[in-house]
C-alpha positions as CSV (number, residue, x, y, z in Angstrom):
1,X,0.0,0.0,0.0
2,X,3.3,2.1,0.7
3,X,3.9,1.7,-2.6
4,X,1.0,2.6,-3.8
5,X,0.9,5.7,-2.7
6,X,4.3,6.6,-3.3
7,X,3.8,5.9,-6.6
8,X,0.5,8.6,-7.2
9,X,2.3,11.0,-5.0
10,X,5.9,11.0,-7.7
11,X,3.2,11.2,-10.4
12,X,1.4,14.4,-9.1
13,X,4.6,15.7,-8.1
14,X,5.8,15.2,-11.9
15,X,2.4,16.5,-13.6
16,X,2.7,19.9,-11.0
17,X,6.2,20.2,-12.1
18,X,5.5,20.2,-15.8
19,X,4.8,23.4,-17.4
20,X,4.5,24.8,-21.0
21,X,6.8,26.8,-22.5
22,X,4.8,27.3,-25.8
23,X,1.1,28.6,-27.0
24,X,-1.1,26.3,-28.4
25,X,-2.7,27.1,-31.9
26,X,-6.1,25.1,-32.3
27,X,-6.2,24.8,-36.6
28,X,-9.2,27.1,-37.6
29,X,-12.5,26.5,-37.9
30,X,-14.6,28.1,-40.5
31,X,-17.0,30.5,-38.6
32,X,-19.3,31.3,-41.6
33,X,-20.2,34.7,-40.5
34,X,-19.4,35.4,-44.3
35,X,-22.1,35.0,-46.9
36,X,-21.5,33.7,-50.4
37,X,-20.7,36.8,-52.3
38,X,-20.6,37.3,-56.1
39,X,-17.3,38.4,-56.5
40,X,-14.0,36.7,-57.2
41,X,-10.3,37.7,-55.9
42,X,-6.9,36.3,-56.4
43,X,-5.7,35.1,-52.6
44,X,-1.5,36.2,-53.0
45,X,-0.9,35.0,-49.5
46,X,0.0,36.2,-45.6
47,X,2.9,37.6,-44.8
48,X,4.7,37.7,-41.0
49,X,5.3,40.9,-40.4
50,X,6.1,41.2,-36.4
51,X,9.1,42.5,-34.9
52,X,9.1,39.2,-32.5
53,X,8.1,35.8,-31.8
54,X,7.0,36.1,-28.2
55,X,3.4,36.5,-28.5
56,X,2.2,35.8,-24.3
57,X,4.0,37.9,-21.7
58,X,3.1,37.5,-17.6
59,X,4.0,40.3,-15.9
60,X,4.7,40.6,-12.0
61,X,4.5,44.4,-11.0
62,X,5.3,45.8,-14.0
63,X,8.3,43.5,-14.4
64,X,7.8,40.5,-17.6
65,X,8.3,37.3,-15.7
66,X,7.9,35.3,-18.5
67,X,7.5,35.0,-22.2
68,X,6.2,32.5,-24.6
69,X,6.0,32.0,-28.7
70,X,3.8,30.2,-30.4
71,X,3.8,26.4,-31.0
72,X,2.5,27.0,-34.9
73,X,3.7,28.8,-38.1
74,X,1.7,32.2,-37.9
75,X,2.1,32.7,-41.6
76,X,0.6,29.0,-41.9
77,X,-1.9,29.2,-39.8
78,X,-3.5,32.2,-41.3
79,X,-2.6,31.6,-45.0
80,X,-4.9,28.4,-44.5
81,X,-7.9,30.4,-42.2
82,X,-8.1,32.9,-45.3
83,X,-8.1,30.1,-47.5
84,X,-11.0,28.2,-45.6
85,X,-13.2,31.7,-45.9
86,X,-12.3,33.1,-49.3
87,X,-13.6,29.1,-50.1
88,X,-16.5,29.3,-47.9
89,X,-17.4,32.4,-49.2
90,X,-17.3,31.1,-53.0
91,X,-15.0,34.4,-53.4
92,X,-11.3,32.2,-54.1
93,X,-10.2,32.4,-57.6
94,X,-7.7,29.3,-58.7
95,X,-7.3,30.6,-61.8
96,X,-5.6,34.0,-60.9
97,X,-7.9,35.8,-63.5
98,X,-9.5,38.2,-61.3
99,X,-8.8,41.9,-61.4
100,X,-8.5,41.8,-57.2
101,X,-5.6,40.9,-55.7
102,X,-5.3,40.4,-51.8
103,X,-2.4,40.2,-49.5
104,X,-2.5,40.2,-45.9
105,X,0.2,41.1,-43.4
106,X,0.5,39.9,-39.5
107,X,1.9,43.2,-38.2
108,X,1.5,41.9,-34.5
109,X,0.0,39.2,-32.0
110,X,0.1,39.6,-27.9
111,X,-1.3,38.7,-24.9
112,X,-0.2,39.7,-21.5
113,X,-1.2,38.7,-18.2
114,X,-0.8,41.0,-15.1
115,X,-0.3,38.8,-11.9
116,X,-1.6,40.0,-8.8
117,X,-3.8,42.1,-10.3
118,X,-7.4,43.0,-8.9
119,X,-8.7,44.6,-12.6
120,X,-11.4,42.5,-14.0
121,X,-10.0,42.4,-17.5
122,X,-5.9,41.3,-16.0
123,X,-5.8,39.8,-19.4
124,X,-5.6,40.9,-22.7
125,X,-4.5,40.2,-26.3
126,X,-4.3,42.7,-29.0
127,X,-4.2,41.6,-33.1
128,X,-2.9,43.5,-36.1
129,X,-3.7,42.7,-39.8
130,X,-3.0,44.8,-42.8
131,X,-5.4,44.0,-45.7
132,X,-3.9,44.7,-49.2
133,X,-6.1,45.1,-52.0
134,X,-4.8,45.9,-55.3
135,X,-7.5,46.4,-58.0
136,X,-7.4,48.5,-61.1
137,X,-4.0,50.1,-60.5
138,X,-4.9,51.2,-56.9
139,X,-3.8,49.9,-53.3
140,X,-6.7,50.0,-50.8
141,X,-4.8,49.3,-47.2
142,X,-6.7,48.7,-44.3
143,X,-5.6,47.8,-40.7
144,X,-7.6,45.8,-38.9
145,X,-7.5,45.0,-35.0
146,X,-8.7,42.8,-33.1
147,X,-9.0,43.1,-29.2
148,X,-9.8,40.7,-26.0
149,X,-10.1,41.1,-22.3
150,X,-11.1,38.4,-20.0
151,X,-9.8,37.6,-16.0
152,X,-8.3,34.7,-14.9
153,X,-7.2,34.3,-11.4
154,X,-4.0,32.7,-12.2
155,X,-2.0,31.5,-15.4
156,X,1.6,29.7,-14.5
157,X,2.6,28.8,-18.1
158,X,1.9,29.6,-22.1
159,X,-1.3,27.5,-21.8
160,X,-3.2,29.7,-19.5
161,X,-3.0,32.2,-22.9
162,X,-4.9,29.2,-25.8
163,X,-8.1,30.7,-25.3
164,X,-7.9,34.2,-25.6
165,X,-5.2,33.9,-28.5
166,X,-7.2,31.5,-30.3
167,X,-10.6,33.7,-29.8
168,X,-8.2,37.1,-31.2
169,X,-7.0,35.0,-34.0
170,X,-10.2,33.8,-35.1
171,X,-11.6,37.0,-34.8
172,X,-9.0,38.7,-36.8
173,X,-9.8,36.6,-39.5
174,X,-13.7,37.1,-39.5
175,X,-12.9,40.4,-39.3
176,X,-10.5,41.0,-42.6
177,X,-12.5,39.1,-44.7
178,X,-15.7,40.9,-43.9
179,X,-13.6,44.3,-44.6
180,X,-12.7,42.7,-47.7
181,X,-16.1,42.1,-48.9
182,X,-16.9,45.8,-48.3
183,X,-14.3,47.5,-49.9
184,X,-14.6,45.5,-52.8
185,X,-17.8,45.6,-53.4
């Protein structure tokens, strides 16, 4: 019985220990908030466009404690979300034959956590996209954000930042495309 119980306390002791150093990407969903629009456009692709890699920060009185990237490509990730909508939204052109070209840039992706802190938003993350539109010999840009708050009594490690990232990112992407649809319409 010794034994036992030795055994289920070095295997809590091992799971407490354990932490992540990396955020977890969940692969996108399509959220079909997009109708089916009559219009076609040539998808050029995403572009990552941050100054850095750390995307969660946990910060201690103002001080960063720690700091975590992301497990997934970026670039990926949202080169295959566009994809999915554009696809979803019968607006995807294979052919490259359409007079609307689109590019979109990742300009930035945080989230930060303020320990100790009594606010109930102590978390946050904050998206950037720039939409590139190029259609008869002009450049429509548009910059898109995307912003979360939400409390959490305590995060210890990049997991405790999934759901808010994957929320922003999803959002970002719901967001562009219906931008799109409006300024090319």
């Amino acid at each position: 019985m010794k034994k036992i119980i030795l055994g289920i306390f070095v295997v809590f002791l091992f799971i407490g220990c354990t932490t992540k150093v990396q955020t977890d990407i969940k692969p996108y969903v399509t959220l079909h908030q997009n109708e089916v629009e009559n219009l076609s456009i040539n998808f050029i692709g995403v572009n990552d466009k941050r100054d850095t890699q750390i995307v969660s920060t946990i910060y201690n009185d103002n001080k960063i404690e720690n700091q975590y990237p992301l497990s997934s490509n970026v670039q990926k990730w949202y080169q295959e979300a566009f994809k999915r909508e554009f696809e979803n939204a019968k607006m995807l052109n294979n052919k490259n034959v359409s007079g609307i070209d689109v590019i979109v840039n990742i300009t930035k992706i945080s989230a930060k956590y303020t320990k100790y802190s009594l606010d109930s938003k102590n978390m946050s993350a904050n998206i950037k996209i720039e939409l590139v539109i190029k259609k008869d010999n002009k450049t429509i840009t548009s910059q898109i954000e995307s912003n979360q708050t939400l409390y959490k009594p305590m995060i210890l490690d990049a997991e405790g930042f999934e759901s808010i990232l994957n929320e922003g990112m999803r959002d970002s992407v719901s967001k562009t495309v219906a931008i799109l649809i409006e300024k090319v319409k």
